[in-house]
C-alpha positions in Angstrom: 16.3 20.9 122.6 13.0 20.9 124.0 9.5 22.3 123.1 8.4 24.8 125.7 5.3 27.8 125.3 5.8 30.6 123.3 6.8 32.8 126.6 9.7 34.5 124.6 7.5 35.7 121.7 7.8 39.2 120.4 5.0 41.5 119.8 3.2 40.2 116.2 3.0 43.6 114.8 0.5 43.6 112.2 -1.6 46.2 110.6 -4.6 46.1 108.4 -4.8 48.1 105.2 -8.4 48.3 104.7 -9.6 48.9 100.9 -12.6 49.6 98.9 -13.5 47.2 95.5 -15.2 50.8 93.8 -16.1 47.7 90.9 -18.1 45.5 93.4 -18.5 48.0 96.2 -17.2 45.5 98.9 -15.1 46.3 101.7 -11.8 44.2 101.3 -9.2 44.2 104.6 -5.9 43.2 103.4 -3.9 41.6 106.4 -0.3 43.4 105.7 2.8 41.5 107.5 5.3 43.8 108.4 7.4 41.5 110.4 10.4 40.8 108.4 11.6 37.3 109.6 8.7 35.8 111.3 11.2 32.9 113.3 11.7 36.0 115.2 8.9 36.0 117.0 9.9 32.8 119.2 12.9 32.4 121.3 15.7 30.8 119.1 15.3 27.3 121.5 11.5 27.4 120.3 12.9 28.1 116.5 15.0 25.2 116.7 12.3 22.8 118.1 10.0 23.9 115.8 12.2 23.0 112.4 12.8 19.6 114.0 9.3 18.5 114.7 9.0 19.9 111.1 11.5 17.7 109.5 10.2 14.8 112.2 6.5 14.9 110.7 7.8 15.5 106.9 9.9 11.9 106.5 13.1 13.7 106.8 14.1 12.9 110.5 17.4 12.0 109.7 17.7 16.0 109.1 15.9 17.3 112.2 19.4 18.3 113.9 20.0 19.9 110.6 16.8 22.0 110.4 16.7 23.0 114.1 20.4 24.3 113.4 19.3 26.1 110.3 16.4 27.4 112.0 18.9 29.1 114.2 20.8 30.4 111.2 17.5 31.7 109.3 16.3 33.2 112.5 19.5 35.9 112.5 21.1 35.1 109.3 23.6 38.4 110.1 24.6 36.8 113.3 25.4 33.1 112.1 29.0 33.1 113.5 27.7 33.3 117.0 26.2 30.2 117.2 27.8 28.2 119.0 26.0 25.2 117.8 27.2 25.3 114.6 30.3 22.4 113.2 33.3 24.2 111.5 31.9 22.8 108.3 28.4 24.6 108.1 30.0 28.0 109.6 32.4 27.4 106.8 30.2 27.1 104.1 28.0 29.9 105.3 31.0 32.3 105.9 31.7 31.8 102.2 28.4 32.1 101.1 28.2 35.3 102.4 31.5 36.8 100.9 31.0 35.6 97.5 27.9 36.5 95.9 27.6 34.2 93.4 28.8 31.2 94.7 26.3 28.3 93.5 26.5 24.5 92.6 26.5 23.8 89.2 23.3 22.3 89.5 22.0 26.1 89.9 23.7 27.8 87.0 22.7 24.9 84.6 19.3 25.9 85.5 19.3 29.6 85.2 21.0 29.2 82.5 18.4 26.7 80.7 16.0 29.7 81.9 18.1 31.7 79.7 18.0 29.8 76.9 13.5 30.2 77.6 14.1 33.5 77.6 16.3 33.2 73.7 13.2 31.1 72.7 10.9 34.2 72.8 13.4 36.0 71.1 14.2 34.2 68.3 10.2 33.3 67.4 9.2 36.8 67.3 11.9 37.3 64.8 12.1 34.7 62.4 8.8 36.2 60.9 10.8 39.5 59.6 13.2 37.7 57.3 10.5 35.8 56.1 8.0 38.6 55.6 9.8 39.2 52.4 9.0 36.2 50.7 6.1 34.6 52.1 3.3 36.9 51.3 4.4 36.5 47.2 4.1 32.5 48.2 0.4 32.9 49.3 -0.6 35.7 46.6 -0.8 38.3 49.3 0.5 40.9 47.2 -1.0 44.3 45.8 -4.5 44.9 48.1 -4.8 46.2 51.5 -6.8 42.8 52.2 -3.5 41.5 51.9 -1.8 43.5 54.2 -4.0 43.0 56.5 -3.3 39.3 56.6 0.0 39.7 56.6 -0.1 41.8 59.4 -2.2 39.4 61.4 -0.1 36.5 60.6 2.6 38.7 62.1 1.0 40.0 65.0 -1.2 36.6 66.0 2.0 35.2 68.2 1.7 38.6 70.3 -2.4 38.9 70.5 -3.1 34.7 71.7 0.3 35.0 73.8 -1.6 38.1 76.0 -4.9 37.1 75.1 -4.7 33.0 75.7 -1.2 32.1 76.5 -0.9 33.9 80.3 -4.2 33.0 81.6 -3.7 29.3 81.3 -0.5 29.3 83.3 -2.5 29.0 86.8 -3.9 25.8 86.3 -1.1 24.5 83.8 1.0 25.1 86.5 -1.3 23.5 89.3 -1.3 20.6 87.5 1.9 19.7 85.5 4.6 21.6 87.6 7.2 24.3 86.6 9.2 21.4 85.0 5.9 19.8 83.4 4.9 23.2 81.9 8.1 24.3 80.7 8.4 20.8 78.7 4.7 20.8 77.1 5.5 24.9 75.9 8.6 23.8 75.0 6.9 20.9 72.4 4.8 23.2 71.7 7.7 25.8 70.5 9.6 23.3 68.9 6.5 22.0 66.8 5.2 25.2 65.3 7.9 26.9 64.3 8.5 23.6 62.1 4.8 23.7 61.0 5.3 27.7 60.1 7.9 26.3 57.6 5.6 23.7 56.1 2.7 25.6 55.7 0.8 25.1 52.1 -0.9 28.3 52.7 -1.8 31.2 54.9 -4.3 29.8 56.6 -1.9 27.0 57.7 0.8 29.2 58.8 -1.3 31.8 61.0 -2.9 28.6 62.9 0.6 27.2 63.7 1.6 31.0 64.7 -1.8 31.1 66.5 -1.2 28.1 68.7 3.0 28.8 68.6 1.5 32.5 71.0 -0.2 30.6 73.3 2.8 28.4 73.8 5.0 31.7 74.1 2.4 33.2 76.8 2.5 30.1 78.5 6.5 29.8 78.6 7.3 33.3 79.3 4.9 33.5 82.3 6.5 30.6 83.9 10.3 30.7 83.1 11.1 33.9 85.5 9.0 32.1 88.0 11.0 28.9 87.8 14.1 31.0 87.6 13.1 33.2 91.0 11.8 30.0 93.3 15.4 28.3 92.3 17.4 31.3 92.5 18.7 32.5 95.6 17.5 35.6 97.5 20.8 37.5 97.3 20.9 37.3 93.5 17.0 36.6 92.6 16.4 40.0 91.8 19.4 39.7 89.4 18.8 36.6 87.8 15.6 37.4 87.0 16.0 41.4 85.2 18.3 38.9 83.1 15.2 37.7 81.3 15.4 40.7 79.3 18.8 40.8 77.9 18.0 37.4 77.1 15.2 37.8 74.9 17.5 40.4 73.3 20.0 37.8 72.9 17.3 35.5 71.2 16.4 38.2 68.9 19.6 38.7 67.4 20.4 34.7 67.1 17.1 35.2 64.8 18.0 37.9 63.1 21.5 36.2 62.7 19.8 32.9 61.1 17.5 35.2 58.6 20.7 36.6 57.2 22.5 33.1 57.1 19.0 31.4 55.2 18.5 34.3 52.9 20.4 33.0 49.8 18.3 29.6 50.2 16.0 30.5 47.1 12.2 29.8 48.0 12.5 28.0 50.7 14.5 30.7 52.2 11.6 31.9 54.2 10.1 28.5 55.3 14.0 28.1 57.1 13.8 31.6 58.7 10.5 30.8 60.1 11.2 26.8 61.5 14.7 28.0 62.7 12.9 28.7 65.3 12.8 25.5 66.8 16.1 25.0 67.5 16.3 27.2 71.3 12.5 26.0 71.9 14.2 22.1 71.3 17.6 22.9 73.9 14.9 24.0 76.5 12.2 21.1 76.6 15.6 18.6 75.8 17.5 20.0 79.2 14.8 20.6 81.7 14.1 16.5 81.6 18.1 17.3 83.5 16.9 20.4 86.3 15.1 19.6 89.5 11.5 20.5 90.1 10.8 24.3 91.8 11.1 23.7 95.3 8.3 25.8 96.2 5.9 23.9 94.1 6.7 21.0 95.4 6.3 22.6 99.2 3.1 23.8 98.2 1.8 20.0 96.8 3.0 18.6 99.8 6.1 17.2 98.7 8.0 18.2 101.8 11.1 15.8 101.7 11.1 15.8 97.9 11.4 19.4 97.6 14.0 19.5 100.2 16.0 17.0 97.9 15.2 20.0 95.5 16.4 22.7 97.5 19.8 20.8 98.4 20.9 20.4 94.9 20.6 23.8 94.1 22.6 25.2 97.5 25.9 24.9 97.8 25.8 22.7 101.5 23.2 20.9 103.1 23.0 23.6 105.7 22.1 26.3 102.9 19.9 24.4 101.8 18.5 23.6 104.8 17.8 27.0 105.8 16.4 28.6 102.8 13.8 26.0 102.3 13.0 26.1 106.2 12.2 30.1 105.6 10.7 29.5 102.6 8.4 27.3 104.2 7.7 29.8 107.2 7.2 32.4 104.8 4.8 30.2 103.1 2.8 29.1 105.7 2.1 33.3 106.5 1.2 33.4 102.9 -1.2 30.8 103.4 -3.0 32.3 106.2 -3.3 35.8 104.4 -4.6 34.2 100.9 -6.9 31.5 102.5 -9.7 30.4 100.2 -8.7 31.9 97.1 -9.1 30.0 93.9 -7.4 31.0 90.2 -10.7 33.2 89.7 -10.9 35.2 92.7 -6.9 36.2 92.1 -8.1 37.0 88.3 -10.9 39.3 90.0 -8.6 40.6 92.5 -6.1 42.4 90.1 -9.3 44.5 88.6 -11.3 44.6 92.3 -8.8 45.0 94.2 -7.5 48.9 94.1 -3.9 48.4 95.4 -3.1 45.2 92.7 -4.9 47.1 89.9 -3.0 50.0 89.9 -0.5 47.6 89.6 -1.8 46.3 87.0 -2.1 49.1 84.6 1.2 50.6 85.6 3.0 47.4 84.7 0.5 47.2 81.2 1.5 50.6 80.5 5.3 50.3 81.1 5.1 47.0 78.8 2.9 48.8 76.3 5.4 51.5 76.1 8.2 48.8 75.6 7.0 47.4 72.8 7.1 50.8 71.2 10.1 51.4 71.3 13.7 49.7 71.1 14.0 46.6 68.8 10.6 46.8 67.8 10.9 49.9 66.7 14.1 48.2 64.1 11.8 45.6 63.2 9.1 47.6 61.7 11.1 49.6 59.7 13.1 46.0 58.3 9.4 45.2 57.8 8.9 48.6 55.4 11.6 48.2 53.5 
């Protein structure tokens, strides 16, 4: 195969959404792609010579026959069985791929399901606090005023308030720097740590700083799990895997509520061992993630293009799957790149009030998780709390 000009491209149709930042009163143009599968806009020799100079300049030219053929596949992924180029093997692999759903290396499911156990974590530290609310605040003398209350309530509340307040805006540059596997570890200390500091606390004062910094590590976590968890995933189960976050955290919640019952004959201490149980998911999830490959797309967007390749393949079933996810991924990327050129992690923060489109966005999704928290199993917990 042979590089020749771009005679066979379609027609780039693109339009423009223009919008007005009423907040800063600039005009903002939003470049909207509405080509689906932008491989298709080159003939599929052009496709194929184009993922083998890719893998050619990225250390991985012992793969270029394998990119340019998955190039072929990405470009019309419905019509894979046509291609003539294609061994038995790979058609194979991709034929069964297609009629089973959930087909994956174990490789995959041990890290979605470690992303499960991220999502238990939450869980089980938001509700380790209601056993021990009946015996802590008699520990610390916080008994019999509505100063009291008030501290109990912020000692209760404090995981939720640093988690919105502290924990999700540090995720950009936590991120940047240490990696989805890097990040996941250091919240994972940190959730393992505090939850054992909770049950050592000498007084109230010591255990709403441990809760303090246990939110930020909770904010931090839960921003980047489903993240993790979606770059792995593939696209014809990522929307899946992801909604599972939920029903996880609901699975957390009642392994919490299951260990408050199980401590609650322990005497005084009973509420030091409902609050440090807590450590015990939080300790699973930094311990396995030393065993789950780094997020492919982070390592594409660092650079890494052979590494994350590596990546990719472990978590696809054959190298040719592999192959041509990350290949789209990194064409999908690249248009990314061109639309989001010379942002930085404070004009995105600025974008989601400036920007109209994102910040309606914004509040839709703060009012849908406002109304969540009202409602359901936190609804149970207050009135566990009352009595």
């Amino acid at each position: 195969m042979t590089d020749r000009p771009y005679a066979d491209m379609a027609s780039d149709k693109k339009t423009t959404e223009t919008e007005f930042g009423e907040d800063t009163g600039r005009r903002r143009s939003v470049a909207l792609n509405v080509v689906e599968n932008p491989l298709r806009r080159v003939s599929p020799r052009q496709a194929a010579a184009d993922a083998s100079a890719f893998a050619e300049a990225n250390d991985m030219s012992e793969h270029s026959a394998l990119f340019a053929r998955a190039a072929l596949v990405a470009r019309d992924p419905d019509k894979f069985e046509n291609l003539t180029e294609l061994p038995a093997d790979e058609r194979a692999a991709l034929i069964y791929e297609r009629d089973h759903k959930w087909h994956g290396p174990f490789m995959l499911w041990y890290s979605i399901s470690l992303c499960a156990v991220g999502a238990a974590t939450q869980g089980w530290d938001q509700t380790g606090s209601n056993g021990a609310n009946l015996s802590f605040p008699q520990e610390f003398g916080l008994v019999g005023t509505a100063r009291a209350e008030w501290i109990v309530g912020l000692i209760n509340a404090i995981i939720f308030l640093t988690a919105g307040l502290i924990g999700a805006f540090i995720v950009d540059p936590l991120n940047k720097y240490l990696g989805r596997r890097g990040e996941i570890f250091i919240t994972a200390l940190c959730l393992t740590a505090t939850p054992i500091g909770s049950g050592f606390a000498q007084s109230w004062e010591g255990l709403f700083a441990a809760r303090f910094v246990m939110g930020i590590g909770i904010g931090a976590k839960n921003a980047t799990v489903p993240i993790y968890s979606a770059e792995m995933a593939p696209a014809r189960i990522r929307g899946a895997l992801v909604m599972f976050w939920q029903l996880w955290v609901v699975a957390g919640i009642f392994l919490g509520f299951c260990a408050n019952v199980i401590v609650k004959d322990t005497g005084d201490i009973a509420w030091r061992l409902q609050l440090g149980s807590a450590f015990i998911p939080s300790f699973i999830l930094g311990a396995g993630i030393f065993f789950c490959p780094e997020s492919p797309r982070w390592l594409m967007k660092h650079g890494k293009q052979a590494k994350a390749f590596r990546s990719m393949s472990k978590l696809r079933a054959h190298p040719i799957i592999g192959a041509r996810d990350y290949y789209y991924s990194w064409v999908i990327y690249e248009e990314e790149s061109k639309l989001s050129a010379g942002s930085n992690y404070f004009t995105r923060l600025w974008d989601c009030f400036a920007v109209p489109r994102i910040r309606r966005a914004n509040y839709g999704a703060t009012t849908v998780m406002l109304a969540q928290q009202m409602c359901g199993i936190n609804s149970m917990s207050i009135l566990v709390l009352r009595k």
